[in-house]
DRENBA-807477 format. One record per residue: residue number from 1; x, y, z of N, C-alpha, C, O, CB in turn. Coordinates in nm, 4 decimals, decimal comma. Glycine has a CB too. Example, Ala and Ser with C-alpha at 12.3 -4.5 7.8 and 13.67 -1.06 7.14 Angstrom:
BEGIN
+-----+----------+----------+----------+----------+----------+----------+----------+----------+----------+----------+----------+----------+----------+----------+----------+
|  nr |     n_c1 |     n_c2 |     n_c3 |    ca_c1 |    ca_c2 |    ca_c3 |     c_c1 |     c_c2 |     c_c3 |     o_c1 |     o_c2 |     o_c3 |    cb_c1 |    cb_c2 |    cb_c3 |
+-----+----------+----------+----------+----------+----------+----------+----------+----------+----------+----------+----------+----------+----------+----------+----------+
|   1 |   1,3190 |  -0,5690 |   0,7800 |   1,2300 |  -0,4500 |   0,7800 |   1,3200 |  -0,3300 |   0,7800 |   1,4236 |  -0,3319 |   0,8465 |   1,1308 |  -0,4473 |   0,9046 |
|   2 |   1,2850 |  -0,2250 |   0,7080 |   1,3670 |  -0,1060 |   0,7140 |   1,2900 |   0,0030 |   0,7870 |   1,3409 |   0,1138 |   0,8039 |   1,4084 |  -0,0598 |   0,5725 |
+-----+----------+----------+----------+----------+----------+----------+----------+----------+----------+----------+----------+----------+----------+----------+----------+
END
This chain:
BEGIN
+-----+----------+----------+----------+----------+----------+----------+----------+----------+----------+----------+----------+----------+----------+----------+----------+
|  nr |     n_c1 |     n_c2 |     n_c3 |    ca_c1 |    ca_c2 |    ca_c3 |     c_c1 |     c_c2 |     c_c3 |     o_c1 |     o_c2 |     o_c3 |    cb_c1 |    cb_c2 |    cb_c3 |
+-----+----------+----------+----------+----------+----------+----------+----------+----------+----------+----------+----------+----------+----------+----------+----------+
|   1 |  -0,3042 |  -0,5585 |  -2,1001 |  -0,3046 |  -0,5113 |  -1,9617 |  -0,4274 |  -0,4227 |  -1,9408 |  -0,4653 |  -0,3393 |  -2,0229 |  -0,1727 |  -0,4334 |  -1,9279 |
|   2 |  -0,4965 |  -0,4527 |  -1,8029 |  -0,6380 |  -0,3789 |  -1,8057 |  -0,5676 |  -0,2118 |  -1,7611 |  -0,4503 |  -0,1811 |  -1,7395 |  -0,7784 |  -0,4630 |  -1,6634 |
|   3 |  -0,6813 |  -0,1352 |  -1,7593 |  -0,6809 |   0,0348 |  -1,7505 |  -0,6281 |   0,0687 |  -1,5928 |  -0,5811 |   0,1735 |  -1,5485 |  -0,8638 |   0,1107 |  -1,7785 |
|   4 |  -0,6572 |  -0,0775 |  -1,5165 |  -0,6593 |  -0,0279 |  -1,3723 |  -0,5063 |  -0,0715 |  -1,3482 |  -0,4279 |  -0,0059 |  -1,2796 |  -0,7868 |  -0,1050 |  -1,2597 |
|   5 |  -0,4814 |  -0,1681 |  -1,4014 |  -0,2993 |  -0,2514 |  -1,3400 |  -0,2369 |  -0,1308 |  -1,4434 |  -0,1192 |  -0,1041 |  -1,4192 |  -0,2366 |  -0,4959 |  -1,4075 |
|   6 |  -0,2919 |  -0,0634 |  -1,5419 |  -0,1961 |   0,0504 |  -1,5784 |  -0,1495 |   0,1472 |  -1,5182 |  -0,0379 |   0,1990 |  -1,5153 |  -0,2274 |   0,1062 |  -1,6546 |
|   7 |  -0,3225 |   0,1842 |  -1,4307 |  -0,3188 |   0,3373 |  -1,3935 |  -0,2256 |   0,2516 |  -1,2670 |  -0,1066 |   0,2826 |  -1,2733 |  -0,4986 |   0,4531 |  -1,3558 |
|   8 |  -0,2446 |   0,1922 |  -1,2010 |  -0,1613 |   0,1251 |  -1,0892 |  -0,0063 |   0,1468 |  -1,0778 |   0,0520 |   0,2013 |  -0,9840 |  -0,1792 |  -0,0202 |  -1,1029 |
|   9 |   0,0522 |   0,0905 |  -1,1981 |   0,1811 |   0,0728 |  -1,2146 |   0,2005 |   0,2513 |  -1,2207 |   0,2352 |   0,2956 |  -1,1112 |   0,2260 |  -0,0365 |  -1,3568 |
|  10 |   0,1878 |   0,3319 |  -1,3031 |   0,1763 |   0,4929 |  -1,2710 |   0,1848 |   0,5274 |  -1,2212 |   0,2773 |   0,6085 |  -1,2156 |   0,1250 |   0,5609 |  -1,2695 |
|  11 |   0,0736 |   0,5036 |  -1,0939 |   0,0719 |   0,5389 |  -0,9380 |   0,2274 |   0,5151 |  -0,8744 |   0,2988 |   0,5939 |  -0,8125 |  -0,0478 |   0,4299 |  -0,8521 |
|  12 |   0,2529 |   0,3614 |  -0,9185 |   0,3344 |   0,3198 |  -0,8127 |   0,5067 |   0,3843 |  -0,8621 |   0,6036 |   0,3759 |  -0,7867 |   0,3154 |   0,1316 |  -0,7984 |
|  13 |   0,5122 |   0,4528 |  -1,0168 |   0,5747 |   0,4719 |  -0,9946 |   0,6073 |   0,6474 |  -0,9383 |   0,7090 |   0,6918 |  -0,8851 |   0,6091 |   0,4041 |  -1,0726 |
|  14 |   0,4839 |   0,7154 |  -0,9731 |   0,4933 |   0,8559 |  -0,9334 |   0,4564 |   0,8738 |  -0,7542 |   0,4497 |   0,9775 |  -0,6882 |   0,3760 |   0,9444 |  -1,0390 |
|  15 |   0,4375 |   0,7340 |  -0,7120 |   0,4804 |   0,7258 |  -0,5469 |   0,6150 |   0,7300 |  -0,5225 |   0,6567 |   0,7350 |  -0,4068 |   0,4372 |   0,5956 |  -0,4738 |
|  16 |   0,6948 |   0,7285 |  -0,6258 |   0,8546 |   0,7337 |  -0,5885 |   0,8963 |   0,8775 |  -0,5697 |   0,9786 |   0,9114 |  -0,4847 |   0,9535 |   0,6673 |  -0,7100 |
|  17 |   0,8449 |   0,9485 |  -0,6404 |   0,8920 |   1,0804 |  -0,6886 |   0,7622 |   1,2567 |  -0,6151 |   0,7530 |   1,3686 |  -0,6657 |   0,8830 |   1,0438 |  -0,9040 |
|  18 |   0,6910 |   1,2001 |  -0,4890 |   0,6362 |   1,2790 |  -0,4384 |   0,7295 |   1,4053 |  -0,4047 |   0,8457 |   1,4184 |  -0,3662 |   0,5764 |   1,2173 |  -0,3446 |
|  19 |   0,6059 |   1,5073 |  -0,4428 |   0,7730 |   1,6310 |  -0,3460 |   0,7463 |   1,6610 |  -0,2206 |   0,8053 |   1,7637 |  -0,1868 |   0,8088 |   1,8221 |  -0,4072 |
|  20 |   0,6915 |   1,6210 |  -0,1500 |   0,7149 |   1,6065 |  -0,0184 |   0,6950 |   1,4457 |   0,0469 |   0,6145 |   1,3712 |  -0,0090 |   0,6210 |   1,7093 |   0,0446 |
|  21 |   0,7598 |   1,4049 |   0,1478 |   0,7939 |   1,2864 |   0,1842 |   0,6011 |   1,2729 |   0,2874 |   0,5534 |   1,3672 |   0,3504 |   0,9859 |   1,2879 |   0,2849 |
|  22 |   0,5565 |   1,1811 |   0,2772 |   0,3727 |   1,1610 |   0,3094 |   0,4278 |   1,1199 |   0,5001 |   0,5399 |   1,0861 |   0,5380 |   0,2531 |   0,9572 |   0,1741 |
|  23 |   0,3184 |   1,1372 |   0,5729 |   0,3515 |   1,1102 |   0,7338 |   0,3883 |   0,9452 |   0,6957 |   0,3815 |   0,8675 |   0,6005 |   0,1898 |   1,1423 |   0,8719 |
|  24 |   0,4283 |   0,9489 |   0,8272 |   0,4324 |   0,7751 |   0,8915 |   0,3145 |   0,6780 |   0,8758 |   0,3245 |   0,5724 |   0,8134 |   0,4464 |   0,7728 |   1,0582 |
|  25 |   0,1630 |   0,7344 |   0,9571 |   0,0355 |   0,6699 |   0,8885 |   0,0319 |   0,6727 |   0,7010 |  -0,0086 |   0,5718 |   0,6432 |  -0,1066 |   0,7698 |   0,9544 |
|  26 |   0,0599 |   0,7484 |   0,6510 |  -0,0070 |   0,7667 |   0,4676 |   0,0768 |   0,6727 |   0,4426 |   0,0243 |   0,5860 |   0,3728 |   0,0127 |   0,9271 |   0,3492 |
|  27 |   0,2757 |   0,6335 |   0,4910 |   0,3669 |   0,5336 |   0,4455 |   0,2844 |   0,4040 |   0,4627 |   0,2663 |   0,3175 |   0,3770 |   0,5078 |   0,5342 |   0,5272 |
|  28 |   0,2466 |   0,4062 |   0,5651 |   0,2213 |   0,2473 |   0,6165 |   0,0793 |   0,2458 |   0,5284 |   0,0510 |   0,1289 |   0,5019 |   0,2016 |   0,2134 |   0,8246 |
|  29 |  -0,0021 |   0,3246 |   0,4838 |  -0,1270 |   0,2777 |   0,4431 |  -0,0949 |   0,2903 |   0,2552 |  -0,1567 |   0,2449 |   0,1589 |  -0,2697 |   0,3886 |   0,5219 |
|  30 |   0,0015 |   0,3545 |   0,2643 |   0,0815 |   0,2909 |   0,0801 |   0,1002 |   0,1909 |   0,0860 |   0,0285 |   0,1162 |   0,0194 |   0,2264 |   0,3317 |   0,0119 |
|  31 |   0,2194 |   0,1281 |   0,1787 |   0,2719 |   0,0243 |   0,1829 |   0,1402 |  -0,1353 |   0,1687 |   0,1324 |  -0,2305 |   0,0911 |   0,3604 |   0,0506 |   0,3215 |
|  32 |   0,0696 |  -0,0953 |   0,2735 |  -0,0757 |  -0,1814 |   0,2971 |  -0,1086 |  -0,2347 |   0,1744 |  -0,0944 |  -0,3495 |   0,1323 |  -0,2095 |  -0,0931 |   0,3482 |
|  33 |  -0,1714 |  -0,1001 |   0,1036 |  -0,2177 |  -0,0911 |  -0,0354 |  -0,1492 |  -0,1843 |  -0,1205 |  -0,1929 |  -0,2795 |  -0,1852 |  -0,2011 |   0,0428 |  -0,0899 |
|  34 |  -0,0233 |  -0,1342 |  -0,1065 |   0,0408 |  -0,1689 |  -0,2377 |   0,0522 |  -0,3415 |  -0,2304 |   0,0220 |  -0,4104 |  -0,3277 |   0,2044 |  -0,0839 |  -0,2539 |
|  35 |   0,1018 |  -0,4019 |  -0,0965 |   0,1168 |  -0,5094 |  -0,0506 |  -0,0381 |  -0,5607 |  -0,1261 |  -0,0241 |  -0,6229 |  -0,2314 |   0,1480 |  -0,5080 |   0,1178 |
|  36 |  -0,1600 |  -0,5411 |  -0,0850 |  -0,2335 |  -0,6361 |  -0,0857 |  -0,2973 |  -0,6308 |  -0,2410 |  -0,3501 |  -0,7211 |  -0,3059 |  -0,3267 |  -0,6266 |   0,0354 |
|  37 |  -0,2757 |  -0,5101 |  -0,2705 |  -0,2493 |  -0,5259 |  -0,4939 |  -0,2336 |  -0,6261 |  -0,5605 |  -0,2984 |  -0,6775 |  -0,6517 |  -0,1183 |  -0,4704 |  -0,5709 |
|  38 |  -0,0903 |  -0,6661 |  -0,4794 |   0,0062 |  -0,7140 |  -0,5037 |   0,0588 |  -0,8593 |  -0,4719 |   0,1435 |  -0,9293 |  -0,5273 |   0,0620 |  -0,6374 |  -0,4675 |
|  39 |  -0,0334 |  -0,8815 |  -0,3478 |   0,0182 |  -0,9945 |  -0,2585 |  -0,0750 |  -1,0788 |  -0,2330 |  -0,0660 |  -1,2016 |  -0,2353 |   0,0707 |  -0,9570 |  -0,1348 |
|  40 |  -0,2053 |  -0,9863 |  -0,1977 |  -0,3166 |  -1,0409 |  -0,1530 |  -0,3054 |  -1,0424 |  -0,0046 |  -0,2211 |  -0,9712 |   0,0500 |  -0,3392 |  -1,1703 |  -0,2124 |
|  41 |  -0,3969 |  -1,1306 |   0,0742 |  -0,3959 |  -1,1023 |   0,1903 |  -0,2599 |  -1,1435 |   0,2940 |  -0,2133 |  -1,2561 |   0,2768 |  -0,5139 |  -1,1553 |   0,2229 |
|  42 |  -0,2068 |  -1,0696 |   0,3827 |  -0,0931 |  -1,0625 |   0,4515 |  -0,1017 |  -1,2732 |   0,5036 |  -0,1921 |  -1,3555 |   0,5179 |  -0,1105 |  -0,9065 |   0,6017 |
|  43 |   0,0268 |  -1,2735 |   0,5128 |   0,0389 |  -1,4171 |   0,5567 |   0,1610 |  -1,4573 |   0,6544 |   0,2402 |  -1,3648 |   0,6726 |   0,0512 |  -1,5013 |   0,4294 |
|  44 |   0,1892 |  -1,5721 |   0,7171 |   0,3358 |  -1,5601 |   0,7723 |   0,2858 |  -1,5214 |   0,9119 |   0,1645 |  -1,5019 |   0,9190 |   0,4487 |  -1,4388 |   0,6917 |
|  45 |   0,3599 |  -1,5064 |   1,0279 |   0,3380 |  -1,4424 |   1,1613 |   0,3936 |  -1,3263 |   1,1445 |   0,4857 |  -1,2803 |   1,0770 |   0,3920 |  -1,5099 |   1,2819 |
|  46 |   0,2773 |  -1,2686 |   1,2610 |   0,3069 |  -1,1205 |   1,2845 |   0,4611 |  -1,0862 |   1,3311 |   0,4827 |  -1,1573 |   1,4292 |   0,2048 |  -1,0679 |   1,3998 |
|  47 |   0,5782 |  -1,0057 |   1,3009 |   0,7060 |  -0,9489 |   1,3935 |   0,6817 |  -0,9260 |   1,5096 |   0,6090 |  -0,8397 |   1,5586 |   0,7657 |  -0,8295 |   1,3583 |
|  48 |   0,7491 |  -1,0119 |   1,5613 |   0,7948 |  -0,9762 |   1,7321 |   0,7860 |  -0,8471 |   1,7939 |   0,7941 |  -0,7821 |   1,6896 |   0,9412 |  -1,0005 |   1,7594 |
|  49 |   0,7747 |  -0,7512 |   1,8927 |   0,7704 |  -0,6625 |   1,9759 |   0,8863 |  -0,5925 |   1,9785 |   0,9121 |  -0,4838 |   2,0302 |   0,7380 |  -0,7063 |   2,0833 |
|  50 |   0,9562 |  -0,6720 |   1,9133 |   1,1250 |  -0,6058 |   1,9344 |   1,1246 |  -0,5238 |   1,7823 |   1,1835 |  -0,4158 |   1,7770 |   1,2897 |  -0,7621 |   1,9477 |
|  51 |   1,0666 |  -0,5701 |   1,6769 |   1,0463 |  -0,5455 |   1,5414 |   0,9137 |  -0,4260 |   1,5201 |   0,8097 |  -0,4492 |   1,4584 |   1,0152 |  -0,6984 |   1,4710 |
|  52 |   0,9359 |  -0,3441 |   1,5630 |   0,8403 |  -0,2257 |   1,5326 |   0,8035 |  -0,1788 |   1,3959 |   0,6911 |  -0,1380 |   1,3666 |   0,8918 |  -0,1141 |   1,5900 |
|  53 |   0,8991 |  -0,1864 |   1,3182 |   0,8533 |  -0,1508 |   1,1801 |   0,7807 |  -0,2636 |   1,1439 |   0,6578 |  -0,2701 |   1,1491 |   0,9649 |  -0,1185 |   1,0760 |
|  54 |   0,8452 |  -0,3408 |   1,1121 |   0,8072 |  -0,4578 |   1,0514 |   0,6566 |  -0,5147 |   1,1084 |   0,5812 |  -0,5937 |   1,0517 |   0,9260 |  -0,5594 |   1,0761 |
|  55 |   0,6350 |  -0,4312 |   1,2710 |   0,5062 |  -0,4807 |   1,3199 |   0,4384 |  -0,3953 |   1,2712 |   0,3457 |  -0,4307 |   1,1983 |   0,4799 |  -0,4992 |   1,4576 |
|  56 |   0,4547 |  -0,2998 |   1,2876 |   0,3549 |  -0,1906 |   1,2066 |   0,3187 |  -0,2164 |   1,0678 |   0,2056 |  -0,1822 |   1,0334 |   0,4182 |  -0,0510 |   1,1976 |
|  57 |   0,3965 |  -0,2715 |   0,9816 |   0,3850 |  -0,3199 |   0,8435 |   0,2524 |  -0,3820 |   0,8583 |   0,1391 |  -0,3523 |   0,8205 |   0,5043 |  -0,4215 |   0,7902 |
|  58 |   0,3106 |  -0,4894 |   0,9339 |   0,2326 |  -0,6501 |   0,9187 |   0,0765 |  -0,6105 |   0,9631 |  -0,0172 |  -0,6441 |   0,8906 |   0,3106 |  -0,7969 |   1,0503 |
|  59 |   0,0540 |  -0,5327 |   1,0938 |  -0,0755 |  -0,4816 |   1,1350 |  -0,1296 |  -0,3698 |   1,0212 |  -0,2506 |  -0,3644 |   0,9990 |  -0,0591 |  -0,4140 |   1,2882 |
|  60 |  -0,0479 |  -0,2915 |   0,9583 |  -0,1180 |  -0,2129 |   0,8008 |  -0,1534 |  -0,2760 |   0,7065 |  -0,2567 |  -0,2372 |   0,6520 |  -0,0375 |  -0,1280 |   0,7204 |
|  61 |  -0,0912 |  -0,3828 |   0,6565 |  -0,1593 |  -0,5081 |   0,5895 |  -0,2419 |  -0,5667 |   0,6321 |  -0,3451 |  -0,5578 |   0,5656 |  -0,0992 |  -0,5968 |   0,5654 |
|  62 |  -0,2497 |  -0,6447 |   0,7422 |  -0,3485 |  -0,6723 |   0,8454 |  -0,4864 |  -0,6436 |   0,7878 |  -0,5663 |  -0,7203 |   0,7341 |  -0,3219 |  -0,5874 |   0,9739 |
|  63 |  -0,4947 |  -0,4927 |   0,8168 |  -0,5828 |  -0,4345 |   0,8375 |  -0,6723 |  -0,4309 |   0,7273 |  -0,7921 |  -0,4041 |   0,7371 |  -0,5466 |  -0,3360 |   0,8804 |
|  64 |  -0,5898 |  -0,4688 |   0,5829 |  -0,7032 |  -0,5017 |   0,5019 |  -0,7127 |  -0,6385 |   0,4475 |  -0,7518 |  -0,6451 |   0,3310 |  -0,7083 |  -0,4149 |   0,3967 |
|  65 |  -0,6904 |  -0,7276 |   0,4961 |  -0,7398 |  -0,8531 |   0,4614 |  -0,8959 |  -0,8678 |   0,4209 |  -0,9958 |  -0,8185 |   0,4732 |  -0,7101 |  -0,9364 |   0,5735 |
|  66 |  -0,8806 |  -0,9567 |   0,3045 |  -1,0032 |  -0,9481 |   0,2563 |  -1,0538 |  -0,8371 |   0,1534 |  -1,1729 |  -0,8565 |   0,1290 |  -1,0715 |  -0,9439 |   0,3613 |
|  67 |  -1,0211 |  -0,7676 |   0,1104 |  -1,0168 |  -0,6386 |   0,0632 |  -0,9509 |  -0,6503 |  -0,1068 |  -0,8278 |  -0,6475 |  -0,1072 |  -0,9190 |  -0,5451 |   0,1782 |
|  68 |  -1,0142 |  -0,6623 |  -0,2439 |  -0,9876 |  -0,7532 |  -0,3683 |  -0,8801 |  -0,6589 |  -0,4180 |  -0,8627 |  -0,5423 |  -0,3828 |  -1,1253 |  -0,7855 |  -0,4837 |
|  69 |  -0,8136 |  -0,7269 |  -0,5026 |  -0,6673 |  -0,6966 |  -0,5439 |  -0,7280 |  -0,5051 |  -0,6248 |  -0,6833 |  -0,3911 |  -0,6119 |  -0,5832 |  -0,8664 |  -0,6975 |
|  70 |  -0,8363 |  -0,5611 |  -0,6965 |  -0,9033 |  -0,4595 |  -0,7625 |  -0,8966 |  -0,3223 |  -0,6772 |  -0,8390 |  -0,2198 |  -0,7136 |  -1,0482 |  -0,5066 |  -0,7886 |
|  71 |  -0,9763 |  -0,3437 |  -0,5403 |  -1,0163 |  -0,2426 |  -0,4672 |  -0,8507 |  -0,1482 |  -0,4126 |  -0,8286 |  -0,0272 |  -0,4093 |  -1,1204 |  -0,3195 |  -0,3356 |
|  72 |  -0,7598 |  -0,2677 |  -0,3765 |  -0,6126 |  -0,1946 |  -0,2953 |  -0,5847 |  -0,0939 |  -0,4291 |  -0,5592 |   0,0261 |  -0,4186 |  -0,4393 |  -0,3355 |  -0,2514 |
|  73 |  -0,5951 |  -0,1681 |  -0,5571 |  -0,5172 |  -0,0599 |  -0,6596 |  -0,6184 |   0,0694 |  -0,6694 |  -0,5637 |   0,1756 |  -0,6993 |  -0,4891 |  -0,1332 |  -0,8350 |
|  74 |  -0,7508 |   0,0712 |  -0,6487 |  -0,8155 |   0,1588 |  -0,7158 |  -0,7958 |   0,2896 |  -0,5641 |  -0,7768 |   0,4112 |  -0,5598 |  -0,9915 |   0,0883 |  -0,7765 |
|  75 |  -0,8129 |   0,1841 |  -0,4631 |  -0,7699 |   0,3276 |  -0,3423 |  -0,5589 |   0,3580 |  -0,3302 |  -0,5056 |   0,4487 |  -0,2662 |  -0,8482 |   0,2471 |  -0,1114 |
|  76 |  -0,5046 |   0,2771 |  -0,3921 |  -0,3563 |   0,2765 |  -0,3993 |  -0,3599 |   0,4476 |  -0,4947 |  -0,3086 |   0,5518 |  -0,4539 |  -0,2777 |   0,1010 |  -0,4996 |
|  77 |  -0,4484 |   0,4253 |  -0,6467 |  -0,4220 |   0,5324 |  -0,7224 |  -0,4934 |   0,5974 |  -0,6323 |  -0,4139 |   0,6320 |  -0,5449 |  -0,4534 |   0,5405 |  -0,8687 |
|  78 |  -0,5730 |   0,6240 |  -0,6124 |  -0,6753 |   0,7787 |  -0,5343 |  -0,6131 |   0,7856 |  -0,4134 |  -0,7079 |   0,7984 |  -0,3359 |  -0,8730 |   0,7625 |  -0,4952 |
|  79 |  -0,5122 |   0,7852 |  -0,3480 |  -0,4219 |   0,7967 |  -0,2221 |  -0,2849 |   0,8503 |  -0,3077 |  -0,2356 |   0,9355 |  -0,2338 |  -0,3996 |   0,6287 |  -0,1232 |
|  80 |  -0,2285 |   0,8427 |  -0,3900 |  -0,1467 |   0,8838 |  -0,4934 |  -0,1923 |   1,0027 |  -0,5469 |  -0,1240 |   1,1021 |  -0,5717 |  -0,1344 |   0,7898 |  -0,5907 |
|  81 |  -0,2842 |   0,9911 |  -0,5597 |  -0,3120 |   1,0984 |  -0,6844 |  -0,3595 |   1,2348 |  -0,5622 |  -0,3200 |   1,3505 |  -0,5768 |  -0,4776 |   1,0313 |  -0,8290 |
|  82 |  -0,4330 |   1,1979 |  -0,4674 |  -0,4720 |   1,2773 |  -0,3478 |  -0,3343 |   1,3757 |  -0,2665 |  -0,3435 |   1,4835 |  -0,2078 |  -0,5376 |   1,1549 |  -0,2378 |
|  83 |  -0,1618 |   1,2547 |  -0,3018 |  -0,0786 |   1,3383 |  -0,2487 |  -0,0228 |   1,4374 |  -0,3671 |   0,0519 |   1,5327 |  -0,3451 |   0,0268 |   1,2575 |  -0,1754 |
|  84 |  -0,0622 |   1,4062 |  -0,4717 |   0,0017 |   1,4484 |  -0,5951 |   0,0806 |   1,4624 |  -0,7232 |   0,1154 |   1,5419 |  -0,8105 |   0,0168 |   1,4739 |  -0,5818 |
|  85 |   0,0903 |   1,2977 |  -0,6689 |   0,1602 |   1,1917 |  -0,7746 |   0,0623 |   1,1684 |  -0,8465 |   0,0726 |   1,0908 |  -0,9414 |   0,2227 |   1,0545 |  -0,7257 |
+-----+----------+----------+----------+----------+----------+----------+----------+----------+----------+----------+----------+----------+----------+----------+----------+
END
């Protein structure tokens, strides 16, 4: 396993255990992160208007399409490590 899917998995799990809960923007731009680590670029149709979370998700993923599995983990840890995990 390379140094970065290590420090990654670390991250992702001392994102569980922050002591304070991160705003609504820092959730959705974890979530982003972690998704496109993980997933690669967002796929599927966007949630309906009635689906606010789930739209907000889909447009935070969105937003980094294109963006290499490499790069989501290396700003996933430095967004982690920035709250104090």
């Amino acid at each position: 396993m390379s140094d970065l899917k290590s420090a990654f998995e670390t991250a992702v799990a001392a994102s569980k255990s922050l002591a304070e809960r991160p705003d609504n923007a820092t959730l959705l731009r974890i979530y982003a992160l972690y998704k496109q680590a993980t997933e690669g670029d967002v796929s599927g149709r966007r949630p309906g208007f009635t689906d606010l979370v789930g739209r907000a998700k889909y447009d935070a993923w969105a937003g980094l399409q294109g963006t290499s599995a490499d790069d989501a983990m290396q700003a996933y840890i430095d967004l982690i490590g920035a709250l104090g995990g």
